[in-house]
N, C-alpha and C positions, 0 to 999 in steps of 0.2 A: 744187344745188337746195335753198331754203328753203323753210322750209312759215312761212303766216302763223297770228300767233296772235291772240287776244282773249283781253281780261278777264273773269273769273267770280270770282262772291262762294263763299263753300263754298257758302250755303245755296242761291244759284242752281246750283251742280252740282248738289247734292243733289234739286232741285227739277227741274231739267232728267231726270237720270237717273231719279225717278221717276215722272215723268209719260210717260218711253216705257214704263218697265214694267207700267203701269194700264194704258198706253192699246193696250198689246198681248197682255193675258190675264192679268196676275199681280194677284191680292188685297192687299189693304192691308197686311197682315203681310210679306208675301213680299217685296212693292214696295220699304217700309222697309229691312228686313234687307239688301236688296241694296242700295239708295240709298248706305245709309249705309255701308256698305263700299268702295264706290267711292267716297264723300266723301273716306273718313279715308285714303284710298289717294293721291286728287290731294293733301290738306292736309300727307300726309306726303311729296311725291315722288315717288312711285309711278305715274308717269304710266302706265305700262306698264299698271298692274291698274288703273287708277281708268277715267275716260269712256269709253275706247279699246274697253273690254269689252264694254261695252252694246251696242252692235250686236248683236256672238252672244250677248249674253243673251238678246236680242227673237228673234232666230232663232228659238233653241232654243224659244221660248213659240210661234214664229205658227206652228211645226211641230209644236207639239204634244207634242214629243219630252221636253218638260220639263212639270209640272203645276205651273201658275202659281198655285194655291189650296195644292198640299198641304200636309199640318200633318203634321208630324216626330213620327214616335213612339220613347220610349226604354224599354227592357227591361232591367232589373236583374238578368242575368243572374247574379253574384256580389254579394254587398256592393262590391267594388270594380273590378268589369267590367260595362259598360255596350255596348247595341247598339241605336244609332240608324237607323230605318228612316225614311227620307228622304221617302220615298214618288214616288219622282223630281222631286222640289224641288231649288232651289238652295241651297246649301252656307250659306252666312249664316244664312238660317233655322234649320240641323240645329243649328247650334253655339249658338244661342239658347236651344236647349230642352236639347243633351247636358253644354255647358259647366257649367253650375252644379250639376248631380249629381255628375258628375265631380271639383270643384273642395271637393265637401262630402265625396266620399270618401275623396279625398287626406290632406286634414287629419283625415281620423278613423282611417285606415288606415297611411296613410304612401305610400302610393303607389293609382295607379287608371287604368285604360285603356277609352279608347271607340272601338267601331267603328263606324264611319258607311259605310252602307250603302244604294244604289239613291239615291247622291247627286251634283250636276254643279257639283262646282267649279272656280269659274273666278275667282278672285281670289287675290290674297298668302296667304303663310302666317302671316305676323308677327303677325295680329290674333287669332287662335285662341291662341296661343301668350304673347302680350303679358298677355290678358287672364287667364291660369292666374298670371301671375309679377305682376301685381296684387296677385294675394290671397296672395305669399308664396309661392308654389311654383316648382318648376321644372315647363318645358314642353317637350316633344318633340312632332314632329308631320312625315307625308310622305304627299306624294298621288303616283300615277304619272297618266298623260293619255293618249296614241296615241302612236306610235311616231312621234318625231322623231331620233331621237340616235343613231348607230351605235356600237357599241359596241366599246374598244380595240384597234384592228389589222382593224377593219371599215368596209364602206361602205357597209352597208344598215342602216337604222334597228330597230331594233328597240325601245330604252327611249323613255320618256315624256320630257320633262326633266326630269322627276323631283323634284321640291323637296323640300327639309326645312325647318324651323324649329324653334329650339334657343333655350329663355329661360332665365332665373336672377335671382330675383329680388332685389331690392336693397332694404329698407326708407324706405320714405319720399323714394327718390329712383324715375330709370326704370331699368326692367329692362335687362340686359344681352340684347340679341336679337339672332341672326343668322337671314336670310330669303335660301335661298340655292339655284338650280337646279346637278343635278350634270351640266346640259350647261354647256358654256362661256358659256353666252348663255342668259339666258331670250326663250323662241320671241316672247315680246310685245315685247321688247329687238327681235330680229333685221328683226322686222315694221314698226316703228317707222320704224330705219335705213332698212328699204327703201323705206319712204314718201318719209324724208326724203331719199333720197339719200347718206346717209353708209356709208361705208366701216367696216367692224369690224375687229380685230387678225386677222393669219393666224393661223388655227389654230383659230378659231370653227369651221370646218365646210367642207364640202365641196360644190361643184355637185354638177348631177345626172350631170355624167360622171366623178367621184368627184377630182376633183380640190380642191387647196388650193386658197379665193378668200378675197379682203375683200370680195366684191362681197355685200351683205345680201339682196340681192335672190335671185341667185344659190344660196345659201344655202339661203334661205326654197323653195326649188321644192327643192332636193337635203337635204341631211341634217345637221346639228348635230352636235358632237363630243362628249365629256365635257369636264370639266375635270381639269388633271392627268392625265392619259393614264391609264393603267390604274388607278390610283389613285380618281379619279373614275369611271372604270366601272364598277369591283366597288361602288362606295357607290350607283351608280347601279340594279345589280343587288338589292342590300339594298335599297331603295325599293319595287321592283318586288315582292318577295316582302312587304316589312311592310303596302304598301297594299292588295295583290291578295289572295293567299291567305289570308293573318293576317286579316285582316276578314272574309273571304267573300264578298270580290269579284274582280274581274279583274286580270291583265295585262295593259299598256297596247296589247296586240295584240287581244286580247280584244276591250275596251274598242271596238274601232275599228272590228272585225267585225260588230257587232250597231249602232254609230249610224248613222243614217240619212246622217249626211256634210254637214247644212242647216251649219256652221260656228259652231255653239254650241257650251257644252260635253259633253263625251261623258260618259254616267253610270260611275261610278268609287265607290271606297273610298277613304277617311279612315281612318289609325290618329294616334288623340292619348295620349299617355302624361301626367298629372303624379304631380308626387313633394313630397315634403315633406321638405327638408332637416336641417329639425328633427326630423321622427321617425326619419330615415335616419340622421344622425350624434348621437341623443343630443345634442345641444348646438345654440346659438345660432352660427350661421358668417356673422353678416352682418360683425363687426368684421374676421376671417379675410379674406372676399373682400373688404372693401375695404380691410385694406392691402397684399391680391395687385393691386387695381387702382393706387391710387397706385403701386406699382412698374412696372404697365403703363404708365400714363399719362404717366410720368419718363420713357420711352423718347421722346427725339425721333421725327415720323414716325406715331404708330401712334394711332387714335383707337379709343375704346369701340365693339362692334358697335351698329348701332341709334341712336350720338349722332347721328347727319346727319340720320336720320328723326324723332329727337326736337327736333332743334335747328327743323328745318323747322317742326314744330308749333306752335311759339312764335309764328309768325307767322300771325295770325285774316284777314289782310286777303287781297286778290282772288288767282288763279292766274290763269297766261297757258295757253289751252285752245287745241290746233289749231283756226281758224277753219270749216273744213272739217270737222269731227268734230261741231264745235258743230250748224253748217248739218244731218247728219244725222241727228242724236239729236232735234234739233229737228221735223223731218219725221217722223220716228215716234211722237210724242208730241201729233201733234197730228191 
């Protein structure tokens, strides 16, 4: 089975995506911050996090379950510890208003953490993370979600997929970024497949009678694995604890107990860490990592994390959007 596509401009995604999110309860601020996150998400690749998403963002708004006006408050808790209260908004907005305090911390401290709090994200990690290695620093970041993933030598879900993202920044060129789930698959990957009909590697996950499948669909109704078997569990587990507890929010069980279940996303904790290279090492380490890269780069085979999604950028011109996705983004927008 193929899915058919059509052409979109960015700005017609961008336009498409914010015209359901007006036209289903979210404020012009709100609207934006998500548009445009879904934008840079199709422009980079990201099919998974870009259009796909909107549906359970409008969910989450025609439910109520999300407040399509809130404005994100931050508390300066330390000179270099910050806590964003979201206000159950969506996540693009939180990072609008914690990023830049945060970013003015680092560079005066040398390092600074923000928790983000009573917030429902549901996009990439990369752009949080990108946008700290911008301004010269390094970026850490992990959200957990509902229990999709069972965890090593199990077959009941208990972790989220758990994402991190991991930047370092490079002067005058792009960041070095990895954006990456510690289940085998990220859940918007697996969902995709099942749409399209395609098959995944074994060892993505289990039906629901706990069995090995490629079947995506299959999957998608039973349970996700980690990646790297136990290896990826425990990093999975470390997610669990930096996003839940460390912020003062939940585990992804948690998480799953108190949403209403409408298939938007469930409210959750952010922890974003940056660091300042410079203050950390006394010294300038941009010439450093780039002749650690050139030695990477000499390896047949191996490309920079983040080149594909930057190489992508390069190109301004139309995306091929499932036809079907379009058709119903369309229908709620208008």
């Amino acid at each position: 089975m193929t899915s058919t596509t059509s052409e979109l401009s960015l700005d017609e995604i961008f336009n498409l995506a914010k015209a359901a999110l007006i036209n289903n309860g979210a404020n012009e601020e709100n609207a934006d911050a998500v548009a445009t996150t879904v934008t840079n998400a199709e422009r980079d690749g990201s099919v998974s996090h870009g259009l796909f998403r909107i549906p359970g963002y409008v969910k989450a708004l025609k439910s109520n379950k999300v407040d399509g006006s809130a404005k994100p408050e931050i508390e300066e808790v330390t000179p270099t510890i910050f806590r964003c209260d979201a206000h159950n908004g969506f996540a693009p907005l939180a990072h609008k208003y914690g990023l830049e305090k945060l970013i003015q911390a680092a560079h005066t401290f040398g390092i600074a953490g923000l928790a983000i709090q009573r917030c429902h994200h549901f996009a990439a990690l990369w752009p949080e993370v990108e946008a700290i290695s911008d301004e010269g620093l390094v970026g850490l970041t992990s959200v957990s979600y509902t229990p999709a993933v069972a965890p090593s030598g199990g077959t009941t879900a208990l972790y989220g997929t758990n994402p991190m993202a991991f930047s370092w920044p490079r002067p005058g060129k792009n960041p070095i970024v990895f954006d990456m789930a510690t289940a085998s698959m990220a859940k918007g990957e697996i969902q995709i497949a099942a749409r399209d009909g395609h098959s995944v590697p074994l060892g993505t996950g289990l039906s629901p009678s706990g069995e090995l499948t490629t079947d995506a669909a299959e999957i998608d109704k039973g349970v996700l694995l980690p990646f790297g078997g136990h290896k990826g569990s425990v990093i999975a587990l470390m997610i669990e604890l930096l996003s839940g507890p460390l912020v003062g929010e939940t585990f992804s069980y948690e998480s799953k107990e108190r949403d209403n279940g409408d298939g938007g996303p469930v409210q959750g904790g952010q922890f974003i860490l940056a660091m300042s290279p410079k203050i950390l090492s006394g010294k300038d380490t941009s010439s450093q990592t780039e002749d650690f890269l050139e030695k990477y780069k000499s390896i047949d085979g191996v490309r920079v994390p983040g080149a594909r999604r930057h190489n992508n950028r390069k190109d301004t011109g139309p995306r091929q959007v499932n036809t079907a996705l379009i058709e119903t983004i369309s229908n709620l927008g208008s």
